[in-house]
C-alpha positions as a LaTeX table, in Angstrom:
\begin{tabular}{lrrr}
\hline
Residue & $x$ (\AA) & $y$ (\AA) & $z$ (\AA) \\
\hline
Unk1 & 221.55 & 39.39 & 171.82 \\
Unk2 & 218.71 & 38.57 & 169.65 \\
Unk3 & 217.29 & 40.20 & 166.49 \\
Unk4 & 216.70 & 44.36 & 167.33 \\
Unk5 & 213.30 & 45.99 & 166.23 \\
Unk6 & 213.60 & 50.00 & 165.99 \\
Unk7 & 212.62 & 52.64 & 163.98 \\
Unk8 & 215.06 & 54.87 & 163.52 \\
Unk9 & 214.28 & 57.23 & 160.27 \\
Unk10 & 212.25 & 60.01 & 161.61 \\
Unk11 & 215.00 & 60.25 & 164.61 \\
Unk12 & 217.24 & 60.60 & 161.92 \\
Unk13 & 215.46 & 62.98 & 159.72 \\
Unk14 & 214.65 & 65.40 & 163.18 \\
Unk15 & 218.01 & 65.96 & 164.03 \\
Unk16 & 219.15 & 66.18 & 160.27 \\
Unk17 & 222.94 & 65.51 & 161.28 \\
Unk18 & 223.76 & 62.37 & 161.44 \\
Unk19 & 227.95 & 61.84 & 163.36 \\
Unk20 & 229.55 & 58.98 & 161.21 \\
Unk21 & 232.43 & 58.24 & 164.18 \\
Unk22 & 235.33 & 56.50 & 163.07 \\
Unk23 & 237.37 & 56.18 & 166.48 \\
Unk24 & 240.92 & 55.00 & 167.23 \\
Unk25 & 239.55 & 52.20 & 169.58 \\
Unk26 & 236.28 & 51.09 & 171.37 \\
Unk27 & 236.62 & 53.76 & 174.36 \\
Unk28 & 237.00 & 56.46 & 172.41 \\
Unk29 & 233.91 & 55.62 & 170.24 \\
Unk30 & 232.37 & 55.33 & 173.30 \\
Unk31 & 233.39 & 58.58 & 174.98 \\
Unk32 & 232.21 & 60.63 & 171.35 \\
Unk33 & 229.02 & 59.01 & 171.77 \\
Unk34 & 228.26 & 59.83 & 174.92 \\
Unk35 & 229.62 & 63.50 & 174.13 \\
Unk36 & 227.10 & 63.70 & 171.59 \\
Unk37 & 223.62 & 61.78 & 172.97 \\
Unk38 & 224.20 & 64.22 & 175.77 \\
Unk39 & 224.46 & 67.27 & 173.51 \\
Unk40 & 221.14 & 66.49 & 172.08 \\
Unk41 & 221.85 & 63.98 & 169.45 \\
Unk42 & 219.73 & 60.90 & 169.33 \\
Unk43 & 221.29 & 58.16 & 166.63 \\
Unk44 & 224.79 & 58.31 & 165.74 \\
Unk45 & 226.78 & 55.67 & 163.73 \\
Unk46 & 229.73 & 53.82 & 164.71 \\
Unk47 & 231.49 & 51.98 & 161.51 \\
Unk48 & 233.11 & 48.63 & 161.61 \\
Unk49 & 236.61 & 50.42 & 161.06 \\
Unk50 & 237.03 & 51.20 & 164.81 \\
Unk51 & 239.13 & 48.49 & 166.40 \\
Unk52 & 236.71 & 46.82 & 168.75 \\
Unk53 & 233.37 & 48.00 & 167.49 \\
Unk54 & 231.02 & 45.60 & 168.35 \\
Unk55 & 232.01 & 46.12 & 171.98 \\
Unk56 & 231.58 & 50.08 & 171.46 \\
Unk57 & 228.07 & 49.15 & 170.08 \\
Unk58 & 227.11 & 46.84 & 172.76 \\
Unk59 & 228.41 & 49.59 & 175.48 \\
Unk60 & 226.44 & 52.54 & 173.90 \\
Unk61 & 223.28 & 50.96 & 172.96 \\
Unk62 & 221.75 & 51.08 & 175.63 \\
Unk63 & 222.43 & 54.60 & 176.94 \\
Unk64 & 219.68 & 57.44 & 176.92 \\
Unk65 & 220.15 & 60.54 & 174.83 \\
Unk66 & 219.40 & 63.83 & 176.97 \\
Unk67 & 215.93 & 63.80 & 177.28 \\
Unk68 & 216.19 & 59.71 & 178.40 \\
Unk69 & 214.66 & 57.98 & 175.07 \\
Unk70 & 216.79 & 55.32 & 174.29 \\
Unk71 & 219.41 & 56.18 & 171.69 \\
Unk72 & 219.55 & 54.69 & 168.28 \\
Unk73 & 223.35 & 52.76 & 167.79 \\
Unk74 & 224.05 & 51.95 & 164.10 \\
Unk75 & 227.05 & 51.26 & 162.48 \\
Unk76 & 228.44 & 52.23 & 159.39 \\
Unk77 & 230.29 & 50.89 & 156.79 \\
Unk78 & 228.62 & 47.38 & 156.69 \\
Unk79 & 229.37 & 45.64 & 153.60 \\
Unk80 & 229.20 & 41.87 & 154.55 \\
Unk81 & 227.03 & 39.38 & 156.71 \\
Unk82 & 229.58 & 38.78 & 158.79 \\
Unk83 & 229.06 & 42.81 & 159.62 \\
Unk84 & 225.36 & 42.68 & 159.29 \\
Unk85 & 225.39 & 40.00 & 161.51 \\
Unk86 & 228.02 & 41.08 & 164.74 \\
Unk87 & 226.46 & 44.61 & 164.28 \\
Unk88 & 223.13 & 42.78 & 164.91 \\
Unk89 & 224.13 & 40.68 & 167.79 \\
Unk90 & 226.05 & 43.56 & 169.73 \\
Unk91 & 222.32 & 45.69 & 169.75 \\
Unk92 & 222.80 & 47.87 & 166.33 \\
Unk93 & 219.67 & 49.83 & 165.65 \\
Unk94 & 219.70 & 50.06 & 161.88 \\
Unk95 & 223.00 & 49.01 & 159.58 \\
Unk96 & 223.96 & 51.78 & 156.85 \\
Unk97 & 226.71 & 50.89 & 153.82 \\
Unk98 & 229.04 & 52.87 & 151.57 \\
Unk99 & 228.19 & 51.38 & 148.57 \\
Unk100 & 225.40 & 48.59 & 147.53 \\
Unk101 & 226.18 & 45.66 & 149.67 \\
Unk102 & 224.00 & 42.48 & 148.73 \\
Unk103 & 225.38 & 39.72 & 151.52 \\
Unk104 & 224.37 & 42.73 & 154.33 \\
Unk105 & 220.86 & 43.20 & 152.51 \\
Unk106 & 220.21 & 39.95 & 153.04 \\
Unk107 & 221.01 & 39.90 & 156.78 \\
Unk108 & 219.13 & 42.94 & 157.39 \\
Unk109 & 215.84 & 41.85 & 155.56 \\
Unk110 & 215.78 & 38.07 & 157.35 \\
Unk111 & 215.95 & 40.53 & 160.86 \\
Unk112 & 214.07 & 42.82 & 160.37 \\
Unk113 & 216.64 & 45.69 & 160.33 \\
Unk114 & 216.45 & 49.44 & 158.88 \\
Unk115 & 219.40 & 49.12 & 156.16 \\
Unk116 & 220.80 & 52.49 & 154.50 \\
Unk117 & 222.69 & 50.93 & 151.83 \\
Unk118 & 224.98 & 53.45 & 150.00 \\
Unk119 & 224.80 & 54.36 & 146.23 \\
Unk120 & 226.41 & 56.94 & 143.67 \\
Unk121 & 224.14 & 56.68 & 140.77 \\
Unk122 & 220.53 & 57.32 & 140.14 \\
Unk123 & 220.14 & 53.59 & 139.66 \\
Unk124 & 221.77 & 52.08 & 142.75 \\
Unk125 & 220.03 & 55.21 & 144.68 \\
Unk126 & 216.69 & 54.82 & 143.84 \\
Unk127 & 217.21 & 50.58 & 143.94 \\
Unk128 & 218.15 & 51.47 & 148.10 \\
Unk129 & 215.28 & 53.31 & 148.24 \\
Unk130 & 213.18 & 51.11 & 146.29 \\
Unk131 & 214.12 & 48.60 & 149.22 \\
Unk132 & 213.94 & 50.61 & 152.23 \\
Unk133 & 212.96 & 54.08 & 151.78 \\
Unk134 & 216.13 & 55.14 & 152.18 \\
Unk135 & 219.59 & 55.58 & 150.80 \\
Unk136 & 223.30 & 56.93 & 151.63 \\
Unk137 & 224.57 & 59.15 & 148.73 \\
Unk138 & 228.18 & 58.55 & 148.94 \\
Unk139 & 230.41 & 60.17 & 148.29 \\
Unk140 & 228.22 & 62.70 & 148.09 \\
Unk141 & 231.16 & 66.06 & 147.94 \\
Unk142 & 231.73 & 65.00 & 144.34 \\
Unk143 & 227.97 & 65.59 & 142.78 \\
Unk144 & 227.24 & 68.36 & 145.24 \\
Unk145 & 223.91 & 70.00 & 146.90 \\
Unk146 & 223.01 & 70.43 & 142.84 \\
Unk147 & 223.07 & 65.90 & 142.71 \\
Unk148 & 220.72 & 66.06 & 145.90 \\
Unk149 & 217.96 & 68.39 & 144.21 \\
Unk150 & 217.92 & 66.16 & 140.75 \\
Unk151 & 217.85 & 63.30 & 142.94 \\
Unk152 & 214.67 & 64.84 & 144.60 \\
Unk153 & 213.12 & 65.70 & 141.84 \\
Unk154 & 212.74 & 61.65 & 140.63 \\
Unk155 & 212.39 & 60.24 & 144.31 \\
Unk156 & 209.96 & 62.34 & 145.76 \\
Unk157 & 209.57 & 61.18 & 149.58 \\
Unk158 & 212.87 & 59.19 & 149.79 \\
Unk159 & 214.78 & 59.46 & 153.04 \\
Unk160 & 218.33 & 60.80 & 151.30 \\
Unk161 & 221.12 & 61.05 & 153.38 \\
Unk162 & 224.40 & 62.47 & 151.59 \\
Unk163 & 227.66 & 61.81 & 153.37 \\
Unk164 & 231.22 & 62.22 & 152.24 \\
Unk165 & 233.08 & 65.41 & 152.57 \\
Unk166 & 230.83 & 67.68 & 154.19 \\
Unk167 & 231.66 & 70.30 & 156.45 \\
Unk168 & 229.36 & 71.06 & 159.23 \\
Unk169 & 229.00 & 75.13 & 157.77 \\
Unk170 & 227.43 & 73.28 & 154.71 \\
Unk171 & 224.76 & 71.00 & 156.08 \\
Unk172 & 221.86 & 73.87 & 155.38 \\
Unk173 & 223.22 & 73.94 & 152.00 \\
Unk174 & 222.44 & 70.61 & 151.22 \\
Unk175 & 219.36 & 70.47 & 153.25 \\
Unk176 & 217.99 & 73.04 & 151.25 \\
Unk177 & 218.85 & 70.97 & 148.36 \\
Unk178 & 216.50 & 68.19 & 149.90 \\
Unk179 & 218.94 & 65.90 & 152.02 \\
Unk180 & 216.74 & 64.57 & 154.63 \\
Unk181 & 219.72 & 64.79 & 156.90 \\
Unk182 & 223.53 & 65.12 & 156.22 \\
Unk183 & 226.31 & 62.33 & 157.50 \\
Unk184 & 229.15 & 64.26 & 158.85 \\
Unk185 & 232.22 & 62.97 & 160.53 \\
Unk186 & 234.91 & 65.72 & 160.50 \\
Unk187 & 235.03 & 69.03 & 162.12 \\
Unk188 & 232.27 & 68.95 & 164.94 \\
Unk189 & 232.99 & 71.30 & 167.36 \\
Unk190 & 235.03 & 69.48 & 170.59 \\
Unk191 & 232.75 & 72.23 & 172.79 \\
Unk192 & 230.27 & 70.12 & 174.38 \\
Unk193 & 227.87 & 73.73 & 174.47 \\
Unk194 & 228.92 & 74.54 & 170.72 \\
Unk195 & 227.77 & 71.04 & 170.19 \\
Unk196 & 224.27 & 71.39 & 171.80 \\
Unk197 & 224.04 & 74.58 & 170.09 \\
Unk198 & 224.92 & 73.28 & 166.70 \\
Unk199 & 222.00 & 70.07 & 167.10 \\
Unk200 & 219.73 & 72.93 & 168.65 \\
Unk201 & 219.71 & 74.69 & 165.16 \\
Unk202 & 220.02 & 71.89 & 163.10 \\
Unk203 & 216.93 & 70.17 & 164.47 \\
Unk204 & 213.57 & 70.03 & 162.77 \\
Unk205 & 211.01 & 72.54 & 164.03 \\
Unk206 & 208.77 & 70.93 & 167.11 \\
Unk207 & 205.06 & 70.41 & 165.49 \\
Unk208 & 202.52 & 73.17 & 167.34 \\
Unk209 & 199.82 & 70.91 & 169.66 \\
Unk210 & 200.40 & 68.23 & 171.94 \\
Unk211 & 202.31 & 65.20 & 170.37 \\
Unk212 & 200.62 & 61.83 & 171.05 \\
Unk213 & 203.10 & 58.91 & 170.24 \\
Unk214 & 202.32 & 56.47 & 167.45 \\
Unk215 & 198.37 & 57.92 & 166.71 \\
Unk216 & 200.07 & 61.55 & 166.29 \\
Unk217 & 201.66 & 60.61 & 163.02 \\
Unk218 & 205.40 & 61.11 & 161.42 \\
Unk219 & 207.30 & 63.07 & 164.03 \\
Unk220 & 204.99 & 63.64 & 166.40 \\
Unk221 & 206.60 & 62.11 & 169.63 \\
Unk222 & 207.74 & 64.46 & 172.21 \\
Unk223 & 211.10 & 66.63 & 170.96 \\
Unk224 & 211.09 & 64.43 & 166.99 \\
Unk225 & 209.45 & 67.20 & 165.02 \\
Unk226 & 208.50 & 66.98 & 161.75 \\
Unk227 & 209.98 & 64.65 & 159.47 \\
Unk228 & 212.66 & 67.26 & 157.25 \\
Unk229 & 212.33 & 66.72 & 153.58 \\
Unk230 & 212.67 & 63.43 & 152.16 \\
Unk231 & 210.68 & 61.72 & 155.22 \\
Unk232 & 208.62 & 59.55 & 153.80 \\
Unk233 & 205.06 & 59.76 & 155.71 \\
Unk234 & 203.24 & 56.43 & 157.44 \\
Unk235 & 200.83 & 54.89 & 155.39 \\
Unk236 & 203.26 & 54.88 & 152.19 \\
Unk237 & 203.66 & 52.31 & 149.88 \\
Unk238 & 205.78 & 48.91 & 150.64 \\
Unk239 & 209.23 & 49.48 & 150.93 \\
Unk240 & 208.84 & 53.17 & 152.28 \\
Unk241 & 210.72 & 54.16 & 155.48 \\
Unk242 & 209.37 & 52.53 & 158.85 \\
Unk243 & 206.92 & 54.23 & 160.66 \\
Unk244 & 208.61 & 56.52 & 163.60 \\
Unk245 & 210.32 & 54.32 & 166.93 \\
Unk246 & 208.71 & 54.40 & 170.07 \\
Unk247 & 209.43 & 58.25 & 172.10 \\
Unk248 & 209.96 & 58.13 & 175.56 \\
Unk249 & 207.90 & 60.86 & 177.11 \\
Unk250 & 208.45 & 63.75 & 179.32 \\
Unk251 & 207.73 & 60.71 & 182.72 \\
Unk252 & 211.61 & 59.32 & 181.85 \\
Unk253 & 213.12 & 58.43 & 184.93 \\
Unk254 & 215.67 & 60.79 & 186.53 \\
Unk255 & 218.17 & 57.79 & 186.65 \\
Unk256 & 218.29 & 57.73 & 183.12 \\
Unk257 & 218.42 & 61.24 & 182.82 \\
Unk258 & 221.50 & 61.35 & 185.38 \\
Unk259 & 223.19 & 58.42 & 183.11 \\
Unk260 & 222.87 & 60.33 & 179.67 \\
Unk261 & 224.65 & 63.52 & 181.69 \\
Unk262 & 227.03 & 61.44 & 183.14 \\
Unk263 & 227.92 & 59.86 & 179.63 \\
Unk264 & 228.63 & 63.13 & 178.37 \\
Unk265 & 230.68 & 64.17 & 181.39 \\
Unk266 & 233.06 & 61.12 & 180.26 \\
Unk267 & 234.00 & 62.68 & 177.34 \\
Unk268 & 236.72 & 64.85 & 177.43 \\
Unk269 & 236.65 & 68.60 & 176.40 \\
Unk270 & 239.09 & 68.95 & 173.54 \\
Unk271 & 238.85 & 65.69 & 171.66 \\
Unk272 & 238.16 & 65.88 & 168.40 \\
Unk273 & 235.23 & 64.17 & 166.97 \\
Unk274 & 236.83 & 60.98 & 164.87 \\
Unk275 & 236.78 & 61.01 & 161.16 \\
Unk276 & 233.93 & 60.10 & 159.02 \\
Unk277 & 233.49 & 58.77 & 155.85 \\
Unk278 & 235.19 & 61.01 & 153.17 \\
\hline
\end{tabular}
């Protein structure tokens, strides 16, 4: 598969949880996505440290989420070009590392990839954001909501996304700090309705007026909302976050309605959402 062009940072920042799945094999990764595009998530990240991931990623990248846009595959904990590069080649949507990861950088910039790279410091933060607009605060349990608002305070409009540790009863918490969305991969409810119900409240506000696709701004494509704080707005300077992907309107076939519901049928009731990043 050739070089993938997608915009997934306002996606991101409009559902504001972001499931970091680290699976026991390819199927289940599979099954746990499906579970949650169907639930109402849009992008969730797979990490290289399920056995068999680049199949997972080339399985699920092409399914619809529930209201049939396509959803947005990336995969986590990408720290070489040998990553960068399979992640890339099985259809990966945007790449995201723990900590900063140079040989992956390079990857992603020569194709044209959204990169999160991951950073503890106010200097290798705001050097990932520098880059892309956006950065992984990892592991973000030990600084706290409290790192997240002094972060914001020196990177106004950087896309922060703090993951490591975080329960899903804390993700206002640190929203309210200023995370533009929160990485969680323990403890989502196995309840495919608690699940819906937990993206329904988590999700950014739908704008008032008719949203009109790229002209209508940040957000503004049918179910994004707004960009949540942190999103940084189109027309920024060079290396702000890309400009929001391309919505599928309300016209989305049936068929790929029926194939989103019948991905989250496969999932079982019961399993537990794999472990994330901690």
């Amino acid at each position: 598969m050739g070089p993938v062009s997608c915009r997934p940072y306002d996606a991101i920042a409009a559902q504001r949880l972001l499931p970091v799945l680290r699976s026991a094999d390819a199927d289940e990764a599979v099954r746990t996505t499906g579970a949650l595009l169907a639930a109402g998530c849009r992008a969730v990240e797979l990490t290289t440290s399920t056995p068999g991931w680049a199949a997972a990623v080339a399985r699920t990248a092409g399914l619809p989420d529930a209201l049939g846009r396509p959803a947005l595959i990336g995969v986590g904990t990408v720290t070489t070009a040998a990553h960068a590069e399979a992640a890339l080649d099985a259809g990966a949507c945007f790449l995201v590392s723990p900590y900063p990861a140079p040989e992956a950088r390079e990857v992603a910039a020569r194709r044209g990839a959204p990169f999160v790279e991951g950073g503890f410091t106010p200097g290798e933060i705001a050097a990932a954001v520098r880059r892309s607009g956006a950065a992984k605060v990892f592991p973000a349990h030990v600084g706290g909501p409290a790192f997240i608002r002094s972060l914001r305070a020196v990177l106004p409009g950087a896309l922060l996304i703090p993951t490591g540790g975080i329960a899903p009863g804390e993700v206002r918490d640190w929203l309210a700090a200023g995370a533009t969305a929160v990485g969680i991969g323990d403890g989502l409810p196995t309840d495919p309705a608690d699940l819906a119900a937990l993206f329904t409240a988590l999700a950014a506000p739908e704008p008032t007026g008719q949203g009109g696709g790229p002209a209508g701004g940040p957000g503004t494509g049918p179910g994004a909302g707004p960009a949540a704080p942190g999103a940084v707005p189109r027309g920024s300077a060079p290396g702000s976050a890309p400009p929001p992907g391309p919505q599928a309107g309300a016209g989305a076939s049936d068929g790929r309605r029926a194939s989103a519901a019948d991905a989250g049928r496969a999932a079982p009731q019961g399993r537990a959402v794999p472990r994330g990043e901690r």
